[in-house]
C-alpha positions as a Markdown table, in Angstrom:
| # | Residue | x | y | z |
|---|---|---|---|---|
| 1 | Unk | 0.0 | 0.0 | 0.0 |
| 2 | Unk | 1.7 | 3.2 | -0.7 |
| 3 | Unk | 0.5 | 6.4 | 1.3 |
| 4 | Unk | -0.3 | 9.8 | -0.7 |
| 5 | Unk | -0.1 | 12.9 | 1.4 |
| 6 | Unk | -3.5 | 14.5 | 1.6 |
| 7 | Unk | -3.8 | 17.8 | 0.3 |
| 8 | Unk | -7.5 | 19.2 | 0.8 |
| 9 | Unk | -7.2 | 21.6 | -2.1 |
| 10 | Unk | -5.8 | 19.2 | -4.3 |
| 11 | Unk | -8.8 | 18.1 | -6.3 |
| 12 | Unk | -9.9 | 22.1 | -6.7 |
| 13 | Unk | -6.2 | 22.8 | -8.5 |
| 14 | Unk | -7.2 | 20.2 | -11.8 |
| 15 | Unk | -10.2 | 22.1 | -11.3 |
| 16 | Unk | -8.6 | 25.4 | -11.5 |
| 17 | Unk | -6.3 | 24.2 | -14.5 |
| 18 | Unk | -9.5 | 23.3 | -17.0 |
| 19 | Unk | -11.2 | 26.7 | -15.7 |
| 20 | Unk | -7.8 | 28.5 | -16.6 |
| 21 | Unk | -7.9 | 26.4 | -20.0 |
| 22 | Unk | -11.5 | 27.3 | -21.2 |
| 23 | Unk | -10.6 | 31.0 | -20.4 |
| 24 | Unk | -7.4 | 30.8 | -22.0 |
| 25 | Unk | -9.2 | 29.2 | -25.2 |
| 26 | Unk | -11.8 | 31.7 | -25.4 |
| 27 | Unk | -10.0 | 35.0 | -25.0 |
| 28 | Unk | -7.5 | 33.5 | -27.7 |
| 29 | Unk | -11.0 | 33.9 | -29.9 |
| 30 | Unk | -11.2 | 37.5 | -29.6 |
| 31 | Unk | -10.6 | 39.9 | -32.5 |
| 32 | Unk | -7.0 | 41.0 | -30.9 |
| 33 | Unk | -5.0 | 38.1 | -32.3 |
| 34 | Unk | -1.9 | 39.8 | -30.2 |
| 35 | Unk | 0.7 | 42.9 | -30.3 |
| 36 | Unk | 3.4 | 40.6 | -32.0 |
| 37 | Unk | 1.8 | 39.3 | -34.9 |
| 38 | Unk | 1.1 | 40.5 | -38.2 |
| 39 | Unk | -2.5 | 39.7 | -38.1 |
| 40 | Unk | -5.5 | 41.5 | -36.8 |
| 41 | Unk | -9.4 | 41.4 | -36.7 |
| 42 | Unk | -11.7 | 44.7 | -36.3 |
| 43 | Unk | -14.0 | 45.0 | -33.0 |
| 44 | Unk | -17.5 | 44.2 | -34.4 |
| 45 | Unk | -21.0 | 44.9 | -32.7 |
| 46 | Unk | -24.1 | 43.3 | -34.3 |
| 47 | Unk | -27.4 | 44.3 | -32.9 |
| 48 | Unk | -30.9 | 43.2 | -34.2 |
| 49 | Unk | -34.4 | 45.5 | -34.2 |
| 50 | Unk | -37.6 | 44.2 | -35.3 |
| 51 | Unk | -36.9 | 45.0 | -39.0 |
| 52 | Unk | -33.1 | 45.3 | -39.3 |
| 53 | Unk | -29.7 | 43.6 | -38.1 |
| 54 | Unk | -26.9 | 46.0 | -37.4 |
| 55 | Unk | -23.4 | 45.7 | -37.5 |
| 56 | Unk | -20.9 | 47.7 | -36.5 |
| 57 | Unk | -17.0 | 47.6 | -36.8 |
| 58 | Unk | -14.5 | 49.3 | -35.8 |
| 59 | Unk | -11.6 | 50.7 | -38.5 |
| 60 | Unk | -9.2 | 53.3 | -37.3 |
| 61 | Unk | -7.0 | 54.6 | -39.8 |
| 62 | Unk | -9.4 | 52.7 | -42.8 |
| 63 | Unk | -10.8 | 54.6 | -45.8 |
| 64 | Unk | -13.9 | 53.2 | -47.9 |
| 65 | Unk | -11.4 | 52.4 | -50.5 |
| 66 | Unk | -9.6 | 50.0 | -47.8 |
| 67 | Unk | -12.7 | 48.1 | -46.9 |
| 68 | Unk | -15.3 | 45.9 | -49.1 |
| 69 | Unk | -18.0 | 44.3 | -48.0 |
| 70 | Unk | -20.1 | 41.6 | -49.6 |
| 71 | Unk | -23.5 | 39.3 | -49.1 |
| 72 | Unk | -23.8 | 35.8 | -50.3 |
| 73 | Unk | -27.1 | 34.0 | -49.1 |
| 74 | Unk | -26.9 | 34.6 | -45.2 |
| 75 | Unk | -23.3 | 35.1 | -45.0 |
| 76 | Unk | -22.4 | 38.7 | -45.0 |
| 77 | Unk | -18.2 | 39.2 | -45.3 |
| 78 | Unk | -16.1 | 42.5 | -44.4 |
| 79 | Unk | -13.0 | 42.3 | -45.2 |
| 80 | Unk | -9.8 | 44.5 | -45.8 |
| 81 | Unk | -6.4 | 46.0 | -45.3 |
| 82 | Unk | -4.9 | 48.2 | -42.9 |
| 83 | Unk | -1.7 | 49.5 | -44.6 |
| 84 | Unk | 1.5 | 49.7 | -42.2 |
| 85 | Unk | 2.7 | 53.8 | -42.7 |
| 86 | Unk | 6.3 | 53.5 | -44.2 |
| 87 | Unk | 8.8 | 54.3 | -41.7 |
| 88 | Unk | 11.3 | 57.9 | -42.3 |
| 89 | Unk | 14.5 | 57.3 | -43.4 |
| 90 | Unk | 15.8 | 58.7 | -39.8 |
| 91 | Unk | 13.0 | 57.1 | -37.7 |
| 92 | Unk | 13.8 | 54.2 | -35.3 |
| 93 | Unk | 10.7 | 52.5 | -33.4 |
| 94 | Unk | 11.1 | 52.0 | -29.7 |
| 95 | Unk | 7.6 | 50.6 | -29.6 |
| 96 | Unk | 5.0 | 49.6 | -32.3 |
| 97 | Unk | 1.6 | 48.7 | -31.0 |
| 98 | Unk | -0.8 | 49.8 | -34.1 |
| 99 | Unk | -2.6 | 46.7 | -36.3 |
| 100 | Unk | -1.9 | 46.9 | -39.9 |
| 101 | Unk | -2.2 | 44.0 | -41.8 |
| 102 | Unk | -5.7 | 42.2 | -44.0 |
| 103 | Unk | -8.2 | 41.0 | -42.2 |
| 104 | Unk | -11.6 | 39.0 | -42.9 |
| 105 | Unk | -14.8 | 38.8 | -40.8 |
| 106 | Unk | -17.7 | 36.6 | -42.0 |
| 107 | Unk | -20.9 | 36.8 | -40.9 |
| 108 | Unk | -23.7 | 33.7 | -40.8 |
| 109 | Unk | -27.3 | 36.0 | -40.5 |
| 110 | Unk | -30.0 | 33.7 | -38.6 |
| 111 | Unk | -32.8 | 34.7 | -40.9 |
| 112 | Unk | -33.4 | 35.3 | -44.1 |
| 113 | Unk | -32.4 | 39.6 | -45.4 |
| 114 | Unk | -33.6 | 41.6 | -48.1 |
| 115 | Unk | -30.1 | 41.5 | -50.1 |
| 116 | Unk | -30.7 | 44.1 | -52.3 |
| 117 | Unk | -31.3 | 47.0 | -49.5 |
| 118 | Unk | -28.2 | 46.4 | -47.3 |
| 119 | Unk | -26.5 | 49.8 | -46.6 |
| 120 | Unk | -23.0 | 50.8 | -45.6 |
| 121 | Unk | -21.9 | 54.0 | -43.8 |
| 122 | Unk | -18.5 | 55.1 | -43.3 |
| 123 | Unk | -17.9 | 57.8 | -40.3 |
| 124 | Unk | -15.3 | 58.4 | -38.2 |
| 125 | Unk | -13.6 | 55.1 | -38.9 |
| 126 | Unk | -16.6 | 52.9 | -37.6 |
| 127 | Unk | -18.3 | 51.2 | -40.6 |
| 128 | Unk | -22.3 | 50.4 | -40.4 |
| 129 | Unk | -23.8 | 48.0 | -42.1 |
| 130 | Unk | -27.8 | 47.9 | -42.1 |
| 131 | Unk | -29.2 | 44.9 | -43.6 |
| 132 | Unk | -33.1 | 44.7 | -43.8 |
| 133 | Unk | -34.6 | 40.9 | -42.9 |
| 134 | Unk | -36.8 | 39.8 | -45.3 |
| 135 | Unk | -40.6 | 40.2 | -44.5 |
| 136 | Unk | -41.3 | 36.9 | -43.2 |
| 137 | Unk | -38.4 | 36.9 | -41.2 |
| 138 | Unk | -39.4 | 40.2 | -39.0 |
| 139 | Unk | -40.9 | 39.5 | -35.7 |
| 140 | Unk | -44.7 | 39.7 | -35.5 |
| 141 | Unk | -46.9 | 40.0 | -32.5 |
| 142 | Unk | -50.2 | 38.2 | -32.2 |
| 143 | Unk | -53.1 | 39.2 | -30.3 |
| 144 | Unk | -54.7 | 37.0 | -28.0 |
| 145 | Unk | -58.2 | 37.4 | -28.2 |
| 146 | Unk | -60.7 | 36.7 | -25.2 |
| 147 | Unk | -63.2 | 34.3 | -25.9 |
């Protein structure tokens, strides 16, 4: 028989290793892919009202001409390229924290959308995107009626 120190917190640190695991995992799937890489994905916001979806992304230093966005089916795609500024022939970097880089975002929209009425605005380096859902797709309330 061989005899195993007993630790009382000992089953709560595997515990504590697959929490730290999942929460590693899932803030590795933000849009910040990370200050050393060459790679980079745009902050998006997507809200919903009873006749529209709404996205919102955010692209600092972008002009229209840098962005395109596209609609196949239900999968609406931004996507880009953030140009790195050239650097001055005296200039040395002591710290470089600015994305620059292409980037892709895709979309999968839970309903069906009137394709041929999405609208995108360009202000202050946020980019909206209105797209209209289809008729049937809109929510509709019912009245009850009293019998």
């Amino acid at each position: 028989m061989e005899l195993v120190p007993w630790r009382p917190f000992g089953m709560l640190s595997s515990s504590r290793k697959d929490l730290d695991s999942l929460l590693n995992r899932f803030f590795r799937e933000t849009p910040s892919i990370g200050p050393f890489t060459e790679e980079w994905l745009p902050s998006v916001d997507i809200s919903e009202t009873k006749k529209n979806f709404i996205l919102k992304a955010e692209l600092p230093g972008l002009d229209t001409k840098d962005v395109s966005v596209s609609l196949s089916g239900d999968l609406l795609i931004v996507k880009g390229e953030k140009k790195r500024e050239e650097e001055e022939k005296d200039e040395h970097h002591h710290f470089v924290e600015r994305y620059s880089g292409s980037f892709q975002r895709s979309f999968q929209l839970p309903t069906s959308v009137k394709g041929d009425k999405v609208e995108a605005a360009f202000d202050k380096g946020v980019l909206k995107i209105t797209i209209p859902k289809a008729e049937e797709a809109e929510k509709k309330e019912i009245e009850i009626k009293v019998k």
